[in-house]
Each structure stands twice: as structure tokens, then as C-alpha cells.
C-alpha positions as CSV (number, residue, x, y, z in Angstrom):
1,X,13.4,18.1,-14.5
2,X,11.0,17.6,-11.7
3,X,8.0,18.4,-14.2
4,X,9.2,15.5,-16.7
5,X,9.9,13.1,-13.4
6,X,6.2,14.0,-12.7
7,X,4.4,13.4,-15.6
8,X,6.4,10.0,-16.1
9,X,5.5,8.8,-12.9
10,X,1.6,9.9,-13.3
11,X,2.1,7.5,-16.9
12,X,3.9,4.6,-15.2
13,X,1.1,5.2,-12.2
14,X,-1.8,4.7,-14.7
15,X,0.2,1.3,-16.0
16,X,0.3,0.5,-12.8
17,X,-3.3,0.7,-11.8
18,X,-4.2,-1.0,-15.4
19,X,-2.4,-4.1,-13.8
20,X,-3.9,-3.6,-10.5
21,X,-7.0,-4.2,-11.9
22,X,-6.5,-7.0,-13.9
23,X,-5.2,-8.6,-10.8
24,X,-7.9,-7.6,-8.6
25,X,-10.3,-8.9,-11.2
26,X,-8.7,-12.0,-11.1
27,X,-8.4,-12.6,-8.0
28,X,-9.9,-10.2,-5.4
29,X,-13.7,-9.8,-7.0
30,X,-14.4,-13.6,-6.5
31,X,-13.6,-13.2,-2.8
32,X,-15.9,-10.2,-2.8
33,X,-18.5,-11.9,-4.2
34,X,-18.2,-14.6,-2.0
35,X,-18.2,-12.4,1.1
36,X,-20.9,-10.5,0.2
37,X,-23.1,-13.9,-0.4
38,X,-22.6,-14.6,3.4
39,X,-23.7,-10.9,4.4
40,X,-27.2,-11.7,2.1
41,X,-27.2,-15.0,3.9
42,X,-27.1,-13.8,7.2
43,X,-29.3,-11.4,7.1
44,X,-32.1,-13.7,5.6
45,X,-31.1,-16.0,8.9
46,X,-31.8,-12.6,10.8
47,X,-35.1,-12.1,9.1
48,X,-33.7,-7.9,7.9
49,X,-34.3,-6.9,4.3
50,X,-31.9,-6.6,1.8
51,X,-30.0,-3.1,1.6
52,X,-30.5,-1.1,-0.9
53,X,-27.8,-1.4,-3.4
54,X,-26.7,2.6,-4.3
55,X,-24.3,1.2,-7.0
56,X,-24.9,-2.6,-8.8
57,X,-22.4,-4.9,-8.5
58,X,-21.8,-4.8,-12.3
59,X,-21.0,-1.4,-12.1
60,X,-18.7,-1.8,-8.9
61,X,-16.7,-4.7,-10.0
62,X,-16.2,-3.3,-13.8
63,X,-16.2,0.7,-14.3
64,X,-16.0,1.4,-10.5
65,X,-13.3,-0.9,-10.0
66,X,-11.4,0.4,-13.0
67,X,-11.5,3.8,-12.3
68,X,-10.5,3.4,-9.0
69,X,-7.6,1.8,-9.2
70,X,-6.4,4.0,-12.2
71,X,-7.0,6.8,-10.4
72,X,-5.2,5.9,-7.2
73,X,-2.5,4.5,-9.5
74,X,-1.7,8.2,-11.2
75,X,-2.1,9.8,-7.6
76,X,0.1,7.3,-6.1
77,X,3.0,7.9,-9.5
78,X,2.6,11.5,-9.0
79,X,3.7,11.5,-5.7
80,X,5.8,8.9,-5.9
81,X,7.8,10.5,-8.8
82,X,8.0,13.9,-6.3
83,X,9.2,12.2,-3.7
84,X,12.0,10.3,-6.0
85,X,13.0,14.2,-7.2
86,X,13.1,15.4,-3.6
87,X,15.3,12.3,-2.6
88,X,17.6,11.9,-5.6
89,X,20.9,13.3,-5.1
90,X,20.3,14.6,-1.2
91,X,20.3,10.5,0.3
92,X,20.8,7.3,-1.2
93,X,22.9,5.9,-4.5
94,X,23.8,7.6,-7.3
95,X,22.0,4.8,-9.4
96,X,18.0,6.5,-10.5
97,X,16.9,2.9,-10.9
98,X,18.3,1.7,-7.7
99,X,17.0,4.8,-5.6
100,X,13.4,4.2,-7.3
101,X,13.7,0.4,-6.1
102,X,14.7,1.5,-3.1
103,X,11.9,3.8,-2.5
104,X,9.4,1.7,-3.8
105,X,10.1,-0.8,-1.3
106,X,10.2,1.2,1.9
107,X,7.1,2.7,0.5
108,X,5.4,-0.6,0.4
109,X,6.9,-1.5,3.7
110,X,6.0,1.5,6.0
111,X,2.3,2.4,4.1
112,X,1.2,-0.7,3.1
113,X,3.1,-4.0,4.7
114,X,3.4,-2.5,8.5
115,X,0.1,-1.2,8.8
116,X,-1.9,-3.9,7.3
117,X,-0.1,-6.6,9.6
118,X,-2.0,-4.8,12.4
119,X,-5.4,-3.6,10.7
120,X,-5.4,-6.1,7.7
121,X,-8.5,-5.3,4.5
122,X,-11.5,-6.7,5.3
123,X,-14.0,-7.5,2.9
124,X,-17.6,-7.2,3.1
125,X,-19.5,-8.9,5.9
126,X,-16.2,-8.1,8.2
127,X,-16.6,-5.2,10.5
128,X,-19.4,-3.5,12.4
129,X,-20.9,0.1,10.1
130,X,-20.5,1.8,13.1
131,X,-16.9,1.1,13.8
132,X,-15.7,2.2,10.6
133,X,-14.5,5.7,12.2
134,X,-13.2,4.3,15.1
135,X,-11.0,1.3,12.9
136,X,-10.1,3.6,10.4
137,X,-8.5,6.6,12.7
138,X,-6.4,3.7,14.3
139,X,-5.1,2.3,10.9
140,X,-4.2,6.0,9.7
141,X,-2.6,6.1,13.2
142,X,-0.8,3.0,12.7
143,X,0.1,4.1,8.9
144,X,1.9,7.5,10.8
145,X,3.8,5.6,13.7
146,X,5.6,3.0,10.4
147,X,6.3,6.1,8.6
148,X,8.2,8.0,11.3
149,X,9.4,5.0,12.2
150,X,10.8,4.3,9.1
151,X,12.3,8.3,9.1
152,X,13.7,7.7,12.4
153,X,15.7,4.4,11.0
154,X,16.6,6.2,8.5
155,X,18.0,8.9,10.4
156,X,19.8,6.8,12.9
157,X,21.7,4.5,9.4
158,X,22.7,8.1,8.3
159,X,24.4,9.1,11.9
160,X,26.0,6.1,12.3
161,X,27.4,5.6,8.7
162,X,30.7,7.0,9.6
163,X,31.4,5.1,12.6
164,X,30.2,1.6,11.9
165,X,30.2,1.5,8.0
166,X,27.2,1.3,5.7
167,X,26.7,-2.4,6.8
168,X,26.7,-2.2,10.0
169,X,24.4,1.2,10.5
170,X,21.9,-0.4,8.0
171,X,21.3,-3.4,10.6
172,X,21.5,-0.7,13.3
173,X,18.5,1.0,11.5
174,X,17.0,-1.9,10.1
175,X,16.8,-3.6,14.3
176,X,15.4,0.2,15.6
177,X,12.8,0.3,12.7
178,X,11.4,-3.2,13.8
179,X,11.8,-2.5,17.5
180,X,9.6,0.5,17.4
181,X,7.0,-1.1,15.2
182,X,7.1,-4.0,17.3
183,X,6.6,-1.6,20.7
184,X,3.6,0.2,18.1
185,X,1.9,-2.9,17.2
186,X,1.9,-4.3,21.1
187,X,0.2,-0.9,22.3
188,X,-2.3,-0.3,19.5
189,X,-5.5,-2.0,20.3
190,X,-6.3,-5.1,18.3
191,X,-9.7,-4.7,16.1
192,X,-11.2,-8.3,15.5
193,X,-15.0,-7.9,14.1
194,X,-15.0,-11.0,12.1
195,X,-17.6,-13.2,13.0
196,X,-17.2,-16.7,14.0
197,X,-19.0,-18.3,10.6
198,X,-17.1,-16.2,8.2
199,X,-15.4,-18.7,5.8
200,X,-11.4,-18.3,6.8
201,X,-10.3,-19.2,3.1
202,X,-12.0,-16.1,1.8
203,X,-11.3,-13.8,4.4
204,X,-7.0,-14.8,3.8
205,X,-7.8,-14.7,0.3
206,X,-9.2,-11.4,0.0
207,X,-6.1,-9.9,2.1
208,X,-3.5,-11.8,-0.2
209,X,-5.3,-10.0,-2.8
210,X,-5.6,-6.5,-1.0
211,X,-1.7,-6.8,-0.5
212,X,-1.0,-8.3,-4.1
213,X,-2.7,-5.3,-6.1
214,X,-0.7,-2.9,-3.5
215,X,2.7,-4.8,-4.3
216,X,2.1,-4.7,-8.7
217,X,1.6,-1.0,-8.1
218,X,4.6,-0.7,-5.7
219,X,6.3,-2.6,-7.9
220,X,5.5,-1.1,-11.3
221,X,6.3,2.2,-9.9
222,X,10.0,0.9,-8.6
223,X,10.7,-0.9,-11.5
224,X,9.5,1.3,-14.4
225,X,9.8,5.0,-13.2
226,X,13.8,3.9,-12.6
227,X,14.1,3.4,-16.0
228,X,12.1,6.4,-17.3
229,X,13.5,8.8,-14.5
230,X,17.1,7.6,-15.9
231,X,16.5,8.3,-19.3
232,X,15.7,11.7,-17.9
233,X,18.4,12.5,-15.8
234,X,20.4,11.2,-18.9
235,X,19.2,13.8,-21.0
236,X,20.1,16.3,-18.2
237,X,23.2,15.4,-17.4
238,X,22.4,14.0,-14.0
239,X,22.1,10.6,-13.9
């Protein structure tokens, strides 16, 4: 079973990145490009030579961009199609398309939503080369604190399911979840490189974007790995 769940969510992963690129080519490359004409503008203002470009834009923005996302899409399916097999049957409903729902959502809440409301994408232009470690180890750092957090909520809705009814423990988990991200996101440090000319409408722009390809593959993954993985446990007997 957990061999068939896998290779259906690597399949729904690469659908998933195919539309993750169509949106990011939509509506994330034009910010890019934007971005990256007030980096060449400001550094002719600063009198430094262009950088050398490793990789053309063409290449970036069309291949590079494309295999990227595909990629990260099938990664992201494989796992999340483990994780489904690991949780299916142990917490949650009985339902395979509710439970992938379900998952999808507190995936995209703790590793994508949480973190990026304290360390938001930046494009080009945005952020110092030599802070990259530095902002980086914090965001992975803030990335850990929403996932625990989001174990320890879980944990504390399970415990108190017998006492207080499903209802009432999920609002019990649901208030310690954003309590502890709340206590996280006060403590963290606050990284703020953008400078002071950098259009606004491109900067919230790009993020939008950033979030929008995260939620299609989120998304994708809840919607259409339910339905295969039901099919499957159908065929097992288990569903």
C-alpha cells in the first residue's frame, strides 16, 4: 500500500509543480524582473560593475524555473504521500480525502504560512549577500518552533478529546497553537534589509506570489492525492 500511496503522490507532486510554474510564470517572474531592474539601477547610481550573470535570465525564468518547481513538487508528493500512510488510520477521520485535506492544510500552515509571516520571500535587490546564513538559520529555526508547535496542539486536542468533546479540545489546541507562535514570533529577531527606494507594490507582489505557488502545490496535493489514495485504499479494503 505505502509503495502505491508513494508513487501517486510523486505523480500528483509533479502536477503540482506543472501548475506552480505556470503560476509563477504568470505572476511571480514579472516581479523578478522588476526587482532585479532596481538592483542594475542602483548599482549604476553606485558607480560598481554589473555581476557576472552564472546562469541568463532566459534560462532561469524558463528551464531553471521549470525544473525546479517540478522537482520540489515530486519531493514535496513523496513525502507528503509518506506522511498521509504514516497518519492514516493511527489519528484523524476515517475519510482518505478528508485526512489528505486535512494534512495539506496544517502542512501549509506550520511550513509555509507561520514561517513566512515572520521571514517573508524576498526577491532580488532585498537582503544583504552576507546575511543570507544568518537569515536563513532563523527562518529554518522559525520553520521548527511552527512544526512542534503544531505537534504540541495536536497533542494537547488528542488529551483533551475525552473530557471536553472534539469541539471544544480542537479550540483548546487551535488557542495553544497560536499562543506559542505568537510567544515565537515576539522573541525571534525581526530581519528587515529592504531598502528605503524599493518599490512596495513589487516587493507585496512577489510575496503574494511566493505564497500563491506554495498554496496550488499544497493544494493540489490535498485535493488530488485524497482522491487517488482512496481509490487505493479501496482496492485494499481500507478506505
Amino acid at each position: 500500500m505505502v509503495r502505491s500511496l508513494l508513487i501517486w503522490g510523486m505523480l500528483v507532486g509533479i502536477v503540482a509543480g506543472l501548475l506552480a510554474f505556470g503560476f509563477a510564470k504568470a505572476f511571480g517572474e514579472a516581479q523578478v524582473e522588476r526587482a532585479i531592474a532596481f538592483e542594475e539601477k542602483q548599482d549604476r547610481a553606485q558607480g560598481d560593475p554589473p555581476e557576472p550573470a552564472l546562469v541568463s535570465r532566459e534560462v532561469q525564468s524558463g528551464v531553471g524555473l521549470f525544473t525546479g518547481t517540478v522537482v520540489y513538487g515530486t519531493a514535496l508528493g513523496g513525502l507528503f504521500a509518506l506522511g498521509f500512510a504514516f497518519a492514516y488510520g493511527r489519528v484523524g477521520p476515517p475519510s482518505a480525502r478528508v485526512m489528505a485535506a486535512l494534512l495539506a492544510g496544517a502542512g501549509f500552515l506550520a511550513l509555509v504560512l507561520v514561517p513566512q509571516l515572520k521571514y517573508p520571500a524576498n526577491p532580488p535587490a532585498v537582503g544583504q549577500p552576507g546575511t543570507i546564513g544568518y537569515r536563513s538559520e532563523w527562518f529554518f529555526f522559525m520553520l521548527l518552533i511552527s512544526l512542534a508547535a503544531l505537534v504540541t496542539a495536536l497533542m494537547i486536542g488528542r488529551s483533551l478529546a475525552g473530557r471536553c468533546g472534539g469541539w471544544n479540545a480542537g479550540l483548546l489546541a487551535a488557542a495553544a497553537f497560536v499562543g506559542l507562535i505568537v510567544v515565537a514570533q515576539f522573541l525571534l529577531p525581526d530581519i528587515n534589509e529592504v531598502p528605503d527606494q524599493f518599490p512596495a507594490v513589487v516587493l507585496w507582489r512577489f510575496r503574494i506570489a511566493s505564497l500563491g505557488m506554495q498554496l496550488i502545490l499544497w493544494s493540489t496535493l490535498g485535493l488530488l492525492f485524497g482522491a487517488a489514495a482512496e481509490r487505493v485504499l479501496s482496492k485494499q479494503g481500507q478506505a
